[in-house]
N, C-alpha and C positions, 0 to 999 in steps of 0.2 A: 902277351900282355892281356890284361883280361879289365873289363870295363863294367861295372853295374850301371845299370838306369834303373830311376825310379818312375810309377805311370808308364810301365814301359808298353802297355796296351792302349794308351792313349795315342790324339794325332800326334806330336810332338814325340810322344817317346815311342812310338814302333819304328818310326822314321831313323832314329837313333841310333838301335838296336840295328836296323836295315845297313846305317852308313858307317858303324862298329865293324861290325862280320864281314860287307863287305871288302872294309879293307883286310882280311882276312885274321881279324883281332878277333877275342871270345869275348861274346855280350851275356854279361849275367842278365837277363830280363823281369825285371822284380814290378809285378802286379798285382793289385786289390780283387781284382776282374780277369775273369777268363777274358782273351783276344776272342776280338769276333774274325770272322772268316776273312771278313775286308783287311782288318790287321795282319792276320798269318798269311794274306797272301800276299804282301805288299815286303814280306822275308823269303819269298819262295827262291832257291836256288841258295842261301845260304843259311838255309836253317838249319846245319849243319854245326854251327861254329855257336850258337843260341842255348842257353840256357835259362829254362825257365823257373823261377820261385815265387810262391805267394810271400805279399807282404804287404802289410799295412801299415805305413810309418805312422800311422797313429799308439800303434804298441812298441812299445821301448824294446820290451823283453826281446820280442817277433825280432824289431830292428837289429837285435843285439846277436840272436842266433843267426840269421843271415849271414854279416857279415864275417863273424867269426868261422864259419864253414864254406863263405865262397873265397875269402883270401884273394881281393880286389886290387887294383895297383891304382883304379881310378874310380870316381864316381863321375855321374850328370843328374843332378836330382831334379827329375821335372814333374814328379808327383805334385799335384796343387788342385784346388775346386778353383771356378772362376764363377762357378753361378750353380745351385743348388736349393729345394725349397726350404731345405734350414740355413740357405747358405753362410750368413755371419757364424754360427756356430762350428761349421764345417771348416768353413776356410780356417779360424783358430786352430781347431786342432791338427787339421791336413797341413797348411802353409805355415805355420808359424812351430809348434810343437815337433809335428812331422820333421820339418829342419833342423831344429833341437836334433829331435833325437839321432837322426842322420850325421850329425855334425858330432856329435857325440861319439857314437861306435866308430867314426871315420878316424877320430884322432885314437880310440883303446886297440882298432884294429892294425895303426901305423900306414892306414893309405895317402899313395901319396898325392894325390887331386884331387880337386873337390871343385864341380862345377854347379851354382847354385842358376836355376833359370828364372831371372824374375821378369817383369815386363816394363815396355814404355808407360805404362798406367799410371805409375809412380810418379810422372809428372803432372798429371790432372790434365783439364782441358787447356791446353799453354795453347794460344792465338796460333793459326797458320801462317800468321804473317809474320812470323817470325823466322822461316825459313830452314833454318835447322840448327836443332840445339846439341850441343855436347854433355857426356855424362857427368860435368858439375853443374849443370841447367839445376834451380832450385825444384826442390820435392815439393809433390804439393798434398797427393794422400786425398783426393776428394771423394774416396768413396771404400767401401771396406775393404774390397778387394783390393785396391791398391794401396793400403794402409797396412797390410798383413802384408806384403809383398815386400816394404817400408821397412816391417821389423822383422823380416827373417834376412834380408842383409847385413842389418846390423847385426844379427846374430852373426851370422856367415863370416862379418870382418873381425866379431870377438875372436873367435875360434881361431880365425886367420894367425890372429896378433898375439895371442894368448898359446898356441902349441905349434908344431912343428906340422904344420897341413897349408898345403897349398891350396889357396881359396880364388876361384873369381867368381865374379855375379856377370851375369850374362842378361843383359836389357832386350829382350824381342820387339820388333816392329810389328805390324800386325802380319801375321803367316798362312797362307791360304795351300791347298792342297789336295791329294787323297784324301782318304779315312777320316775326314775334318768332322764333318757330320755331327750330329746334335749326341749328347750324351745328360742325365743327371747332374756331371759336374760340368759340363760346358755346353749351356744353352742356345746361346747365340754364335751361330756360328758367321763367319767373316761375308762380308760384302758380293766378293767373287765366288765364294762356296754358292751361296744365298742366290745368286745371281743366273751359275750353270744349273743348278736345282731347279730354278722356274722356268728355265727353255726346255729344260726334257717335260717339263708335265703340261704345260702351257701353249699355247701358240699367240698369244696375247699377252703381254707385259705390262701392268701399268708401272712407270717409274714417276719419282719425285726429287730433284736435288740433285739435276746432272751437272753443276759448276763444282760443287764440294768435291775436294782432292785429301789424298793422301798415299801413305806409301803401302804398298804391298810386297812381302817376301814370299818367292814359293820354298814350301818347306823340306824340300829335298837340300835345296842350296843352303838356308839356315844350319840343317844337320849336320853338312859335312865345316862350316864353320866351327859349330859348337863341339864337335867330336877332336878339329884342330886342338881348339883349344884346350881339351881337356887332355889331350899330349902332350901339351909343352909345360913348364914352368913360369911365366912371365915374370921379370922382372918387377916386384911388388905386386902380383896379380890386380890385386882390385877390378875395377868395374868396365866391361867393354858391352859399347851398341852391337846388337844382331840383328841388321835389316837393309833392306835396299834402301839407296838413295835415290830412285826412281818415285816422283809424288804423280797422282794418276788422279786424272778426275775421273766421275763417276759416267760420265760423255762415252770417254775414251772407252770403259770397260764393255758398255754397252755396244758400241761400235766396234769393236773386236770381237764381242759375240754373235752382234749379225751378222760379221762375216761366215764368221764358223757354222751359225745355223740361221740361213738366210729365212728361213721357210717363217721363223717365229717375228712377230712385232711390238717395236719398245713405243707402249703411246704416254708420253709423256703430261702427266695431271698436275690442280693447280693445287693441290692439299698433300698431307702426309695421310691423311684419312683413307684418301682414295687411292692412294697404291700400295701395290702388289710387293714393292720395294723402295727404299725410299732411304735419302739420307740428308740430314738434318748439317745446317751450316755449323754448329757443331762439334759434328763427326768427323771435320775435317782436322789434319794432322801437321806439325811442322816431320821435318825430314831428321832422323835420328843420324846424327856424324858418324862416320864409320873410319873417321881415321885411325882414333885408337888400334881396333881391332887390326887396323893394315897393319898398323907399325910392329904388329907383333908376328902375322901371319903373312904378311905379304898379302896383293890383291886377292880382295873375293869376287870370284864371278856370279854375280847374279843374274840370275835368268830375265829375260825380258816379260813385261806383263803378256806380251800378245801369244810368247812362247807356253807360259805357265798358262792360261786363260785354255792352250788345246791341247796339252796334256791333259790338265784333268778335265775337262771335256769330254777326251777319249775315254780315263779313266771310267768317267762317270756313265757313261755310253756301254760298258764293257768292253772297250775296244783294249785297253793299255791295263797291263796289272803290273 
């Protein structure tokens, strides 16, 4: 069987590619960007089974010869910008056209899965007091990124409904990990990235906003989810949550990392001004339901935060590749 990904140089799609090969499937690797070293070596030992192609789903054409020569049985399209200095403009053509045109050669090439990634952002900032919502939770679209996210679903469920292509949209929680790191199209990178980042450079921390909670997924566990799902068929595919239902305050994270690097200290300040890290009431999240996704896959194991917080630690360290 053989699997394209799109952004497959990205955090999100090397990872992909990595939990494809692994299970000793062929990953087409379709990227805008050469992988940097961090990404080829986070395939090392099955890069074997990897194929790599440029591509820019911003060109139809480009999209169109792809597919027609790699002869795919799946996709996972995780190509997307989240933040860019043209970003409005970018995310249009990337997240929304891009899809188009993916969703397009997917149904003239006959594949037959089609995994769309979009994100929890789609809901806007919904209260945490809310506890946790399910994928008919209303849309809210507060901001462009997740307005573009909006309408490539709906793209995604035309195509669904309109040809013979098996479509899901795949909702992420927030995903921390390897390779996360800052890029052009993703600026900001996650809490816990952000977090093991200023204990290796720092031995003083100022934080702000340790009561704000919310969930974290490590991104190894998300991949071999999303790769699930883009095997099976589900029953009316539609829209399934991808994320722990573990909510973590910003306390806890901090105190798992001084375990891990006792030597560093978190002094916690009364502004967002004055620290180093900081999260804002907010940034806090209700917990994304994951039952859908069981009912289809059976349980997902997600790793514990304290687990995920010293792999990439090590990672970060050079100790873990």
């Amino acid at each position: 069987m053989k699997v394209l990904v799109t952004g497959a140089s990205g955090f999100v799609g090397i990872h992909l590619v990595r939990e494809i090969a692994a299970r000793g499937l062929n990953a087409v690797a379709c990227t805008f960007e050469q992988p940097s070293e961090e990404a080829l070596a986070r395939i090392e030992g099955v890069e074997a089974r990897v194929t790599w192609a440029e591509l820019d789903v911003r060109n139809k054409s480009l999209v169109e010869t792809v597919l027609r020569e790699r002869d795919v049985d799946a996709i996972l399209h995780a190509a997307a910008v989240t933040s860019a200095p043209s970003a409005v403009n970018a995310m249009a053509e990337v997240n929304v056209e891009g899809t188009r045109h993916m969703l397009e050669a997917a149904v003239r090439h006959s594949v037959r899965r089609f995994v769309f990634l979009s994100s929890g952002a789609v809901y806007g900032d919904v209260d945490a007091s809310a506890g946790r919502i399910g994928e008919d939770h209303p849309l809210k679209g507060d901001n462009p990124y997740a307005r573009f996210k909006m309408a490539a679903e709906a793209l995604s469920r035309d195509y669904a409904g309109g040809h013979d292509l098996s479509v899901s949209i795949a909702r992420l929680g927030t995903l921390y990990g390897p390779v996360e790191g800052r890029s052009p199209y993703r600026q900001k990178p996650s809490i816990p990235w952000r977090l093991v980042e200023l204990t290796l450079e720092k031995r003083s921390v100022r934080v702000f906003g340790l009561a704000t909670k919310r969930p974290y997924s490590f991104v190894d566990d998300a991949a071999r989810a999303l790769v699930d799902l883009a095997l099976m068929r589900p029953e009316g595919g539609d829209t399934f949550h991808v994320g722990s239902e573990e909510s973590v305050a910003f306390s806890r994270l901090l105190d798992i990392v001084g375990r891990l690097r006792p030597e560093v200290r978190f002094e916690p300040v009364d502004s967002i001004a004055e620290a180093d890290l900081s999260m804002k009431p907010e940034d806090a999240r209700p917990v994304l339901d994951g039952a859908r996704l069981e009912s289809v896959l059976g349980p997902v194991a997600w790793r514990s935060v304290e687990a995920g917080l010293e792999q990439l630690m090590d990672w970060s360290a050079g100790l873990e590749r």
